[in-house]
C-alpha positions in Angstrom: 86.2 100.6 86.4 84.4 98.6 83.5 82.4 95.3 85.0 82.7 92.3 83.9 80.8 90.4 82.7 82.4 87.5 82.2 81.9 84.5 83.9 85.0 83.4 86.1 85.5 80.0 88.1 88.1 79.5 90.4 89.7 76.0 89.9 91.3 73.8 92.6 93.8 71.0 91.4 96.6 69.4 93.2 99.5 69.4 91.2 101.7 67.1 90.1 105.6 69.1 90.7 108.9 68.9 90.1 111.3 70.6 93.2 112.3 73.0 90.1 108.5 73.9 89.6 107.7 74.1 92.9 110.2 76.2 93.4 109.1 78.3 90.4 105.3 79.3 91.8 107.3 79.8 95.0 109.0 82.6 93.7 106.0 84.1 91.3 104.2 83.9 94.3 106.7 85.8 96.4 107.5 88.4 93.4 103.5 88.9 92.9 103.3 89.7 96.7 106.2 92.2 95.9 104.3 93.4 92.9 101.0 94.0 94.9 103.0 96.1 97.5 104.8 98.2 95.3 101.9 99.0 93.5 100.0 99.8 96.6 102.9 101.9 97.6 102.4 103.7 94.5 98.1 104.2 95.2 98.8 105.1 98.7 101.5 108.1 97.6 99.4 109.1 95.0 96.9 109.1 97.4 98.6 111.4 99.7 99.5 114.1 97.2 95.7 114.3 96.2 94.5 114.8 99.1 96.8 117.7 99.6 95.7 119.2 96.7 92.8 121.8 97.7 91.2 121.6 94.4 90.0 118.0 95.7 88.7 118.8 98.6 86.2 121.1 96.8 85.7 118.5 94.3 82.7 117.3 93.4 81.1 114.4 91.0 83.0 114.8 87.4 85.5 117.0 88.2 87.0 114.9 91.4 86.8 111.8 89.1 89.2 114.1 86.9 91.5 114.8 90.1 91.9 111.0 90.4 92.3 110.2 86.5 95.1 113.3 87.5 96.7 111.4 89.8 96.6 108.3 87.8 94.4 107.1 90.4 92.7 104.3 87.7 92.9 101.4 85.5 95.2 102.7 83.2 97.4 104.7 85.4 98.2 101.5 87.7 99.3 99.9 84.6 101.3 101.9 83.5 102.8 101.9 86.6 102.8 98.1 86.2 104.7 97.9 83.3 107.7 99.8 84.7 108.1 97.2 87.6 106.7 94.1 86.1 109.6 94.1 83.2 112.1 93.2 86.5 110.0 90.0 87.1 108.9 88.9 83.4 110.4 85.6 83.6 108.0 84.4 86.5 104.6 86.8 85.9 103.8 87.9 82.2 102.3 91.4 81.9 98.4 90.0 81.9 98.8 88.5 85.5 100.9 91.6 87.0 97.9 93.7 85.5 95.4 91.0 87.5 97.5 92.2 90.4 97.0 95.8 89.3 92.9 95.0 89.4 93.2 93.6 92.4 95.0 97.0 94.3 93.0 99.4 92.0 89.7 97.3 93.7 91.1 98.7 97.3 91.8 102.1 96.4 88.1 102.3 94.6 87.1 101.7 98.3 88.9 103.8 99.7 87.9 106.8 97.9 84.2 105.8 96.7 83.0 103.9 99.5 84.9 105.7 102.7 86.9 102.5 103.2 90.0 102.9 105.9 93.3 102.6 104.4 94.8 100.0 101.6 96.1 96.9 102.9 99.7 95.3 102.0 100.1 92.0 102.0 102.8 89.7 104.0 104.6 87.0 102.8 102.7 84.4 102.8 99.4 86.5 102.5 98.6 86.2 98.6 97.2 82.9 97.7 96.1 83.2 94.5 97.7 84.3 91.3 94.7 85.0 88.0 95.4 85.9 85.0 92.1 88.1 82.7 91.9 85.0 80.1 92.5 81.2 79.9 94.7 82.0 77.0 97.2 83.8 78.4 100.6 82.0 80.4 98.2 80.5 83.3 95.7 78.2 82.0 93.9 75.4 82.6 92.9 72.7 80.1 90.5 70.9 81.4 90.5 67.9 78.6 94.0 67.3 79.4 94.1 68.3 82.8 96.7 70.3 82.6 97.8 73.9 84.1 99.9 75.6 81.9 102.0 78.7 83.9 104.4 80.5 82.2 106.2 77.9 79.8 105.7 74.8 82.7 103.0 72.2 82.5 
């Protein structure tokens, strides 16, 4: 996975809501949980079936890097997976922030293969406490001149 090299700041605001907003981020939060699972779900089976494959277990630099590009084991392979499920929850999570979540899980399984971490972790409900986007100028921003958050079409 490519580093960024961006600089990122995590920004803490209490928010003025409606009921009908908080309700909103209730349910984005719940669906990105949802979201997070299913595409762990997705790592862990793809997981399992390269394991079982004998040519990984012989594997070595380059060519097990190819197993796991094989197995969609990668960036691009949990987004695409990403943008089969995230079409079901478009009105509360645009495509950038269910491909944040998609970072976020594809993080764990780099672990888990590179680093000899011990399994991939779901979360509960309750458990995810942020939602990021990649950019301020997608639909969750902050503008800081205003000092306003902008999710999805509610400020």
């Amino acid at each position: 996975m490519k580093k960024n090299t961006t600089k990122t700041f995590t920004v803490q605001v209490k928010l003025a809501t409606t009921n009908t907003h908080k309700a909103f981020i209730e349910k984005s939060f719940y669906f990105a949980e949802i979201i997070y699972n299913e595409v762990a779900k997705y790592a862990m089976k793809q997981i399992r079936k390269l394991e079982m494959d004998s040519r990984y277990k012989k594997a070595k630099g380059k060519e097990r890097t190819a197993l796991i590009n094989e197995y969609n084991l990668n960036q691009s392979g949990l987004y695409a997976f990403c943008k089969v499920i995230g079409k079901k929850y478009k009105k509360y999570l645009d495509s950038i922030t269910v491909q944040a979540i998609a970072d976020r899980v594809l993080v764990s399984v780099e672990k888990y293969l590179y680093k000899n971490g011990k399994r991939l972790h779901f979360k509960k409900h309750g458990d995810l406490d942020t939602i990021q986007g990649k950019t301020n100028i997608n639909k969750l921003n902050y503008n800081k001149e205003n000092n306003i958050v902008r999710f999805m079409n509610m400020k």
